[in-house]
Structures are given as C-alpha cells and as structure tokens.
C-alpha positions in Angstrom: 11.5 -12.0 -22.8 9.0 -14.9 -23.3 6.4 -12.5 -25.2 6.0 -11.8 -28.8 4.2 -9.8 -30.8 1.3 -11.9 -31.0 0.4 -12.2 -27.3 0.6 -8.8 -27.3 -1.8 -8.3 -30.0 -4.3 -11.1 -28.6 -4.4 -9.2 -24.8 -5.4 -5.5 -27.0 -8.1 -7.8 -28.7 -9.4 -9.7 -25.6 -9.4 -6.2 -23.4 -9.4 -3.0 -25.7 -13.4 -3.6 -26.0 -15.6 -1.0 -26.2 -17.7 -3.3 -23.6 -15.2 -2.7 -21.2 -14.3 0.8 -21.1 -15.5 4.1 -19.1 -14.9 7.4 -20.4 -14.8 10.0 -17.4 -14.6 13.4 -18.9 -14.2 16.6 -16.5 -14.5 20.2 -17.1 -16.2 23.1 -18.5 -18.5 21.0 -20.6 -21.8 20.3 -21.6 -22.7 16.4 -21.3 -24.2 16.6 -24.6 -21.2 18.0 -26.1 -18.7 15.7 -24.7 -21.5 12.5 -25.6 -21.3 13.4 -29.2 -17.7 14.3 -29.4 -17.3 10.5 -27.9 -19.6 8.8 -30.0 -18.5 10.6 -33.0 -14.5 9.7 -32.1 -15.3 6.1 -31.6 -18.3 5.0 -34.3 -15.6 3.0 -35.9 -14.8 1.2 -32.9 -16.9 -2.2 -33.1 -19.4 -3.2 -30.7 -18.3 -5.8 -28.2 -16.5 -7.1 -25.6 -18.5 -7.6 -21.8 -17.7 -6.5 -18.2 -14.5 -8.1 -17.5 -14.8 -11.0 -14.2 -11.9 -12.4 -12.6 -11.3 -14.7 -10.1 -8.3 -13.9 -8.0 -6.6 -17.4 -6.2 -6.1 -17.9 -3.1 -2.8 -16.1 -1.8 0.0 -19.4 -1.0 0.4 -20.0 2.8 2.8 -17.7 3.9 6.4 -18.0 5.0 7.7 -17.6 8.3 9.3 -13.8 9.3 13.1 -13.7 7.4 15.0 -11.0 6.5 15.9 -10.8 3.6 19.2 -9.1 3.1 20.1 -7.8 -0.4 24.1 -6.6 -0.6 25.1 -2.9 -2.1 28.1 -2.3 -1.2 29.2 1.0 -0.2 25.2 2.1 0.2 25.2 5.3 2.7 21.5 4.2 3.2 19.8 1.1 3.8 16.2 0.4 2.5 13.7 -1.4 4.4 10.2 -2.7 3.1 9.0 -5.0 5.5 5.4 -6.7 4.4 3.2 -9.2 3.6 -0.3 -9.8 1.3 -2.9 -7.4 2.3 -6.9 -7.4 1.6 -8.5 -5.9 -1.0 -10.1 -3.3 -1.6 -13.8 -4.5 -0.8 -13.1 -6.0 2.4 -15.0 -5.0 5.4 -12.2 -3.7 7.3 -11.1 -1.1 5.4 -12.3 2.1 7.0 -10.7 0.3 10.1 -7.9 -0.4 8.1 -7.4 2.9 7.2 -7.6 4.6 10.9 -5.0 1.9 11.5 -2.6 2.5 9.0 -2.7 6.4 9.5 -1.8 6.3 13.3 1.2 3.5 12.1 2.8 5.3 9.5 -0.5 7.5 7.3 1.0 10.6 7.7 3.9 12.9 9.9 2.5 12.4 13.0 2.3 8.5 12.6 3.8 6.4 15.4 6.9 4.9 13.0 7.5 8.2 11.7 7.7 10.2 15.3 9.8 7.1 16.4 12.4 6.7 13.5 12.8 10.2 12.2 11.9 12.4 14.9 13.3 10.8 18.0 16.1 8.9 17.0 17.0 10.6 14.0 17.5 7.8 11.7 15.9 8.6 8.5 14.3 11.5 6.6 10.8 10.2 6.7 9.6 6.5 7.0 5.8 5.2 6.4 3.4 2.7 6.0 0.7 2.0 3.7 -1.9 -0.9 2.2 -2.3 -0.9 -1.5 -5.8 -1.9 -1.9 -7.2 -3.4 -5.4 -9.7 -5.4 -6.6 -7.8 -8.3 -5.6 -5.1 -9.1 -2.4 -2.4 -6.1 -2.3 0.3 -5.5 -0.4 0.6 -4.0 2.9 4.0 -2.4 3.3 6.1 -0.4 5.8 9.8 0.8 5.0 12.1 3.7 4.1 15.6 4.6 3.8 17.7 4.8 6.9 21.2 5.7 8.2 23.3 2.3 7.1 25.8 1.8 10.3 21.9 2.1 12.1 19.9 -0.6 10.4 20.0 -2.9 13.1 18.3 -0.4 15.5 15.2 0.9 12.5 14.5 -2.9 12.8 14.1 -3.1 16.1 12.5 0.2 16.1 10.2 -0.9 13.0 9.3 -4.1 14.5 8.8 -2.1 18.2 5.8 -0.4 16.5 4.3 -2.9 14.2 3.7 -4.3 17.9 2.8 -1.4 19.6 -0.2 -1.2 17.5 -1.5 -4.4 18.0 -2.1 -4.0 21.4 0.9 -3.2 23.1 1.3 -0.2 23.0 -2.4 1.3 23.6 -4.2 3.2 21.4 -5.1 7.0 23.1 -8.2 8.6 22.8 -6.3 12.0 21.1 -4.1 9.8 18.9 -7.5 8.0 17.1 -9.1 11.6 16.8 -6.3 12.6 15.2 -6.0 10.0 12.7 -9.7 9.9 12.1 -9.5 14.0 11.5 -6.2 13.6 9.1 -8.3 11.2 6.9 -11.5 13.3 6.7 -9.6 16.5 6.4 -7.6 15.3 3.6 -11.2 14.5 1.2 -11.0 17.6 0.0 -7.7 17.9 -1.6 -9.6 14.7 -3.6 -11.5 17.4 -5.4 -9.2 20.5 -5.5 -8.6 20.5 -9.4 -10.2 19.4 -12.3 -8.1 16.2 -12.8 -8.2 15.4 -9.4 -12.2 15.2 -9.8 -11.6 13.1 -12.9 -9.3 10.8 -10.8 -11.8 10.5 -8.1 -14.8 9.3 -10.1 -12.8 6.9 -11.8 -11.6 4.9 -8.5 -15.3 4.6 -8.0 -15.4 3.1 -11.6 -12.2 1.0 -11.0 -13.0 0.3 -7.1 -16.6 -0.8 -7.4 -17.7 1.9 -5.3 -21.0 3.3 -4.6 -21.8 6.8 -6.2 -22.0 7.8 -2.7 -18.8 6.6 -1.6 -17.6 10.2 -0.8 -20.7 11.5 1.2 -20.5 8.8 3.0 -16.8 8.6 3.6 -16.8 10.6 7.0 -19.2 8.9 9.0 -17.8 5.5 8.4 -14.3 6.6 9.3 -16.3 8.5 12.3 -17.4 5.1 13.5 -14.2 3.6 14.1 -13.5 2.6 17.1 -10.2 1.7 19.3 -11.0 -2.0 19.9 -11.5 -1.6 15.7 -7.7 -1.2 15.3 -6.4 -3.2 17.6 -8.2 -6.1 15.9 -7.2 -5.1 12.4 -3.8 -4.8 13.4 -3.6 -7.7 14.8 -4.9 -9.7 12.0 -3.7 -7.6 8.9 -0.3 -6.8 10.3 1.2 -10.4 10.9 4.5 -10.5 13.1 4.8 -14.2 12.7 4.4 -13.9 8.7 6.6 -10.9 7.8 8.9 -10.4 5.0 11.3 -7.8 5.7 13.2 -6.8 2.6 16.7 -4.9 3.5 18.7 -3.6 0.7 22.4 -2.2 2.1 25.8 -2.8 2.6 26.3 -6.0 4.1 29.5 -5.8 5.5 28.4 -3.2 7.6 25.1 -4.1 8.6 25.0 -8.1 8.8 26.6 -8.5 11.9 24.6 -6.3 13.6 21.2 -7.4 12.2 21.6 -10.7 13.1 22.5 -9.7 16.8 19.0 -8.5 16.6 17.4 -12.3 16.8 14.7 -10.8 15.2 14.7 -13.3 11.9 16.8 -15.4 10.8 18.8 -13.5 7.4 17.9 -15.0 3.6 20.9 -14.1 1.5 19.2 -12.2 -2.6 21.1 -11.3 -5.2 20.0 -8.1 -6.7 17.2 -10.1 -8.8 15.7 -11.7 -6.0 17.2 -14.8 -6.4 18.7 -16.7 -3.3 22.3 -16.8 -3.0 24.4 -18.6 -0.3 25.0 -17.2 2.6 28.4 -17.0 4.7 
C-alpha cells in the first residue's frame, strides 16, 4: 500500500534499459530477419542503462525448528511446507543437490512420495524441491494431506528428511535412478519451440555457460553417494526447520504436539503471531 506512482515510474526508469535486456527469439527465422525486425522495433528506445550487479545480504541466523500452525477451520486437508533458505543457483553443490533432491521428493518414485502417498495413503502426491536463483532460495518440502492424519505426515516427513542424511542409506539402484530421471528428462527441455526459448534464457538469467546442456549429463553422472549424504546433511537442516502447517486446529493440535517434534507457533492467516492456548 506504501507505493505510489512514482516509485513505480523510477524502478521502469532504473531497469527497463536497453543495457539490460536479452531478446531470445526462436523459430523458423533467419537471424538477420529477426536482427532487423528488433533494431527496427526498438530505434526509439535510448541507449543506456549497464549490466545490473547486486549484492545479495547475508541470510539472518536462523530460528530453531517450530511449527507453525495456521487455523482453517473445517479444512478436509492440511498443508504442509516445511523449509528453510537454500543456496543459489551458482553454488558448487548443485548437481549434488539435485541427485539429492530427486531421490527425496524430485519425482514419483522419490522416497517422501513412496512413503506418504503410496504406503500410507495419506495424500495425493507430496514433493520436494530447491528454488535456485541468483541469490539464496528456498528449499521446500510439503503437500496436502488427510487432516485427522497430520500428525503422522510429520512424523513421516520428518522420518525422511532424516533418512537422507544418512540414516537411511542411500542404494546403489535408488542413485541410478535418480541420476537417469534427471538426464532423461533434458529432453523434454527442448521438445517445442518455446520450450527452446525458455531454455536459452535460464542460461541468460542463470549465468550459465553456453555449454551448460552438453555438459549437463556428465556432471550429474559424477555424483556420487557420499555426495548426497553430505548435501543433505548440510542443505537440509533438522535443527533449523520451519514447518508451516495450515489446517483445522481443533482437530490436528492435539495430536501434533503429541508428536514432540517442535514446539507449535500460533499465525493468523497473515503470518502474524497470535497467542496460543
């Protein structure tokens, strides 16, 4: 509500530069063509404007593990998203990172998904995932499971964010598999024309090398079990997790609190603390 009209104009002058934007064009086109067509669509747009820097700050020391419980009443379902601040995208782990997150909860076969959905029946699909940018992003697992059962997805959720840290060891067939959903899925990158566009502009936005792609399989390839275990156990911190519940809390407090997982942090529907009982 704070913005006006103004601040709005001076972030389209600061950023709408022709310095600072990339034009990816894809299709059944000449270069030439689409070069003129550009520079003929933008010769009244005034020279300017740089590469844009930034220097992201340091992420605030985190909180201890909470829950924190969000009341809907009446909700047939109750959401989880239980987190914490992730790398970005240029870190050095993320080809481990990536193995890691597709044997947690990448795909179908993932170890949260096979647990939650598949053997105890509690959801219709669950997952995890890191959202990589050029600066810290989150690293999140959740979904939407039976309410009168939330206290058992936690333990269940919690079980595995465990499991692949270590306790639960990694096999031999279960890293293949990962590694082979992750390369066989590189493809579907490139299987229409706007998917091609969208791929050569997360090496624009991403930093990447041109070769990003070619290269792609071999470093997943060399990921190694001893690799996840130590990204897990540094990315996916049990002692620094904020686990977001949104349900009906008449029916599920009790019961997630018998857990001991966490102690509970009462939110309103803003995110704003409210007292508890």
């Amino acid at each position: 509500k704070a913005i006006t009209r103004d601040d709005v104009v001076a972030l389209h002058k600061a950023y709408f530069q022709p310095g600072r934007a990339v034009i990816v064009v894809t299709g059944d086109v000449a270069a030439a063509t689409v070069k003129a067509t550009v520079e003929n669509a933008l010769a009244a747009w005034p020279a300017g404007g740089s590469k844009p820097s930034f220097t992201y700050p340091a992420l605030p020391k985190p909180d201890a593990t909470a829950i924190y419980l969000v009341d809907k009443p009446g909700a047939a379902q109750s959401t989880f998203a239980i987190g914490l601040p992730g790398p970005a995208r240029d870190t050095k782990d993320y080809y481990a990172l990536q193995v890691m997150n597709m044997m947690l909860g990448g795909f179908f076969q993932s170890r949260l998904n096979a647990n939650i959905r598949e053997d105890k029946g509690l959801s219709y699909g669950v997952s995890s995932s890191f959202a990589f940018g050029r600066g810290p992003g989150a690293f999140r697992a959740g979904g939407d499971v039976i309410s009168a059962k939330s206290d058992v997805a936690l333990v269940e959720f919690i079980k595995e964010l465990k499991g692949i840290g270590g306790s639960r060891p990694v096999t031999d067939e279960e890293l293949k598999t990962a590694k082979d959903a992750l390369v066989q899925s590189l493809p579907e990158q490139f299987a229409s024309v706007s998917d091609i566009n969208g791929s050569i502009r997360t090496l624009v936005i991403d930093g990447l090398p041109d070769t990003y792609y070619q290269q792609f399989g071999m470093a997943v390839a060399a990921v190694t079990t001893a690799d996840v275990v130590r990204v897990a156990k540094q990315y996916v911190d049990l002692d620094h997790l904020a686990i977001v519940i949104v349900g009906d809390r008449a029916t599920i407090e009790g019961p997630l609190k018998a857990t001991g997982i966490a102690p509970i942090v009462y939110l309103d529907i803003d995110g704003n603390v409210v007292k508890g009982p």
